[in-house]
ZALUM-949480 format. One record per residue: x, y, z of N, C-alpha, C, O, CB in turn. Coordinates in steps of 0.2 Angstrom, whole numbers, plus 2048, in hexadecimal, padded with zeros to 3 digits. Each point is the difference from the previous one (the first is absolute). Glycine has a CB too. Example, Ala and Ser with C-alpha at 12.3 -4.5 7.8 and 13.67 -1.06 7.14 Angstrom:
REM residues 2
8427E48277FC8068008048068008057FF8037F27FB80380780B7F68048068017FC8058038038068018037F77F5
END
This chain:
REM residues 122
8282F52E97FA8018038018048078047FD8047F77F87F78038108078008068067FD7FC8047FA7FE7FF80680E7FC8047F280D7FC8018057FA8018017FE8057FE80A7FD8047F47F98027FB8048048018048068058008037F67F77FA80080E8068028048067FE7FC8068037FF8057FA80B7F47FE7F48057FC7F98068077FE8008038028057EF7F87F98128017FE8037FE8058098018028037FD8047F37FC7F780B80F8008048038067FE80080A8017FD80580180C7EE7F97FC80A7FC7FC8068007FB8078018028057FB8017F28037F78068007FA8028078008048017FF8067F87FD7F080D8058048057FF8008028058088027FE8067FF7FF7EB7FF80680D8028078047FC7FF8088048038057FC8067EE7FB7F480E7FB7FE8058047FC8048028028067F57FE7F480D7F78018047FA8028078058048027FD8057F87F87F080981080B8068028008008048068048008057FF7FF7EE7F980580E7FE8078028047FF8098028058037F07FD7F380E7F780D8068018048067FD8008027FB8047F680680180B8027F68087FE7FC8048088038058008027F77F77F080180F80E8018068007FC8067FD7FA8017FF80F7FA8027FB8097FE7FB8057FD8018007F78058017FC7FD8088117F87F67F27FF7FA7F87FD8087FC7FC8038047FF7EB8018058147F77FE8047FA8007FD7F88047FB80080080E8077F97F87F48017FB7F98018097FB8008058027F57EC80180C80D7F88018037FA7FD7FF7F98057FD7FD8038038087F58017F87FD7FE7FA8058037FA8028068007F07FB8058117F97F68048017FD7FE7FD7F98037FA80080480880B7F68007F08007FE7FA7FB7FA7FF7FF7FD7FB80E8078037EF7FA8087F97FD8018037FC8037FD7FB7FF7FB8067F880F7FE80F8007FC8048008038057FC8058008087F47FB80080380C8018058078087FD8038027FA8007EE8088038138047FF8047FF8058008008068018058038017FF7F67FD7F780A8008018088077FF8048047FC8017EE7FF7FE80C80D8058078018058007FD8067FA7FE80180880C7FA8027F68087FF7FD8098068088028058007FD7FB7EE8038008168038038038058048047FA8068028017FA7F380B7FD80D7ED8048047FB8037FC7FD8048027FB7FD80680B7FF7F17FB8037FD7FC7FB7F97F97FC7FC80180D80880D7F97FE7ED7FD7FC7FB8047F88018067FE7FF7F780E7F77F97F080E8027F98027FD7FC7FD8007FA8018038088087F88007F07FA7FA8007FF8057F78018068007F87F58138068027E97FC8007FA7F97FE7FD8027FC7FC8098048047EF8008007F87FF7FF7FF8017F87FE8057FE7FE80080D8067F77F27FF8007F87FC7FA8008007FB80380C80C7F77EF7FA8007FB7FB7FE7FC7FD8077FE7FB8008098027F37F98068127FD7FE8058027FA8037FD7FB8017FB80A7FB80F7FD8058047FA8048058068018018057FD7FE7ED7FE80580B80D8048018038057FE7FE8017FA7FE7F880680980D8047FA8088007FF8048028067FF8068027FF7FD7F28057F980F8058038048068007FE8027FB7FC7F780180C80C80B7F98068017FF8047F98037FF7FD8058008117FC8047F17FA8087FA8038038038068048058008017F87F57FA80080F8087FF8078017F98027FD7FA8008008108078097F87FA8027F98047FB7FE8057FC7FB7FF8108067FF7F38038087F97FF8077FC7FC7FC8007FA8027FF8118057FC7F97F37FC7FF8008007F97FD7FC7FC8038008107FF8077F07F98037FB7FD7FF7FB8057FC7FB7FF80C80B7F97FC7FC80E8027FB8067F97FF8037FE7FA80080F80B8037EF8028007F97FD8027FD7FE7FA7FF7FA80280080D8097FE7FA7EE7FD7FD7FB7FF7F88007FB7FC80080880E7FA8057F48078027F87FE8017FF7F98058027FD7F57FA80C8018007F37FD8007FB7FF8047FB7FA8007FF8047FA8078068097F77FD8097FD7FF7FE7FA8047FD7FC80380B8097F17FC7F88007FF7FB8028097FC7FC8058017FC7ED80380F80E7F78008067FD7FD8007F98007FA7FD80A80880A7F38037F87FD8037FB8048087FF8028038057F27F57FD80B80B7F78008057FD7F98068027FB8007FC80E7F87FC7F780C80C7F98037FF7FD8027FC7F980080080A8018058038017F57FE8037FB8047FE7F98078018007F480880A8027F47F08068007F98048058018008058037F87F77F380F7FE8088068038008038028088068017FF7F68047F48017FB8138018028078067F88028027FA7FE7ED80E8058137FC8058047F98007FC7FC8067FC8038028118027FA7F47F48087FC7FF8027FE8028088038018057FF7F67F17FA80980A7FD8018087FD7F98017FE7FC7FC7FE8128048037F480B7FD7FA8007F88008027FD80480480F7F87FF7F27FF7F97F78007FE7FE7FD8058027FA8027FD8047F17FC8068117FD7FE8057F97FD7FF7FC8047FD80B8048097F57F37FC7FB7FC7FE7FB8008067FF8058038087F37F47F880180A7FA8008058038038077FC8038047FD7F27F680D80A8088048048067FF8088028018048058087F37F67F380B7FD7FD8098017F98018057FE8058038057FC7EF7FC7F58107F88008048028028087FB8028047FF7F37F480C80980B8017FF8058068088028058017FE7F87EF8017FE8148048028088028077FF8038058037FE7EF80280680C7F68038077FF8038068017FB8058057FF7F77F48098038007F58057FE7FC8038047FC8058028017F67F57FF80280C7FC8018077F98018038048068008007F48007F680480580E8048048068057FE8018048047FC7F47FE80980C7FA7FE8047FF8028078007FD8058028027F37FC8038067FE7F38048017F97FF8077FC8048017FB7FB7F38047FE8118048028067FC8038038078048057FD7F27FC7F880B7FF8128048028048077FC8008058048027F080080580D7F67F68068007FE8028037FE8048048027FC7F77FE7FB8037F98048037F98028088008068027FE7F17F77FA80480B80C8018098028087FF8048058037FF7EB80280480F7F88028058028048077FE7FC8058008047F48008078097FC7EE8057FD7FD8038067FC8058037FF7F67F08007FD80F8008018047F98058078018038008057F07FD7F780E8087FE8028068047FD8047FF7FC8017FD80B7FD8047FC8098037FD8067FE7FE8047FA8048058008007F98087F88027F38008057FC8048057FF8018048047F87F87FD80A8057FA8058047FD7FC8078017FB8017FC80D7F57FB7FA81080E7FE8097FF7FE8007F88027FC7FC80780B80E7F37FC7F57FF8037F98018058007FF8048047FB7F77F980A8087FC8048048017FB8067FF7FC7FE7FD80E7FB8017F580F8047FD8037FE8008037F88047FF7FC7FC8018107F98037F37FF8027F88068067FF8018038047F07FA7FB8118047FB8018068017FA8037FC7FC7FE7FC8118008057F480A8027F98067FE8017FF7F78067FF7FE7FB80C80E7FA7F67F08018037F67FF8058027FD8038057FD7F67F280A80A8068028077FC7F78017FE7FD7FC7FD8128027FC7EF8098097FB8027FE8028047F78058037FE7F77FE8127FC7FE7ED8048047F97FC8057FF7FB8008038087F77F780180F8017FD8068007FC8017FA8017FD7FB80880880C7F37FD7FA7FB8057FB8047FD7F87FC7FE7FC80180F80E80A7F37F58048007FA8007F87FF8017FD7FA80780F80A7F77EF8048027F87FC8078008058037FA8017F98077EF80580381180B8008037FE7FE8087FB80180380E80C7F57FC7F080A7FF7FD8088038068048048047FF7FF7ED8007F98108068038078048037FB8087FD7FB8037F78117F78107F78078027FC8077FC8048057FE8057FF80E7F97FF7F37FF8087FB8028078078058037FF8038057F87EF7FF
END
């Protein structure tokens, strides 16, 4: 079952002073980043926060779940999604634990083809 947008939304609302927050639509779920960094998963309209130790430590009680069949587990955020501070503050752990995304590397150019079907070099 794909996400609702309302409650990316929502979601994205509760966090919005953690940093600078953007999401991703990925295969009818969402990615949500903190600061470039993928901290939080939205599948079936629940909330996933990446594993850190921080955020473990401020959670207490964690409850893990898989976001997705076959996924490994994340930690499932419940009615704690109501209180802006709190979830703020656990996705500004979790960001500052995490790391930097790996550069991507660039594309290389295709070979344009000729008239014949044959690759011509630039």
């Amino acid at each position: 079952m794909a996400s609702d947008q309302d409650f990316v939304d929502f979601v994205v609302e509760q966090i919005h002073d953690a940093g600078a927050i953007t999401y991703r639509k990925m295969f009818g779920e969402y990615a949500l980043y903190c600061e470039g960094k993928v901290v939080a998963l939205i599948c079936d309209n629940q909330l996933f926060i990446k594993p850190t130790d921080a955020g473990r430590s401020f959670i207490g009680e964690v409850v893990e779940a898989p976001p997705y069949p076959g996924g490994k587990p994340w930690f499932l955020i419940g009615e704690d999604l109501e209180d802006p501070v709190w979830i703020s503050q656990l996705i500004r752990l979790s960001e500052n634990e995490l790391p930097l995304p790996k550069p991507k590397k660039p594309r290389k150019k295709k070979a344009k083809k000729t008239a014949a079907g044959k690759a011509k070099k630039d």
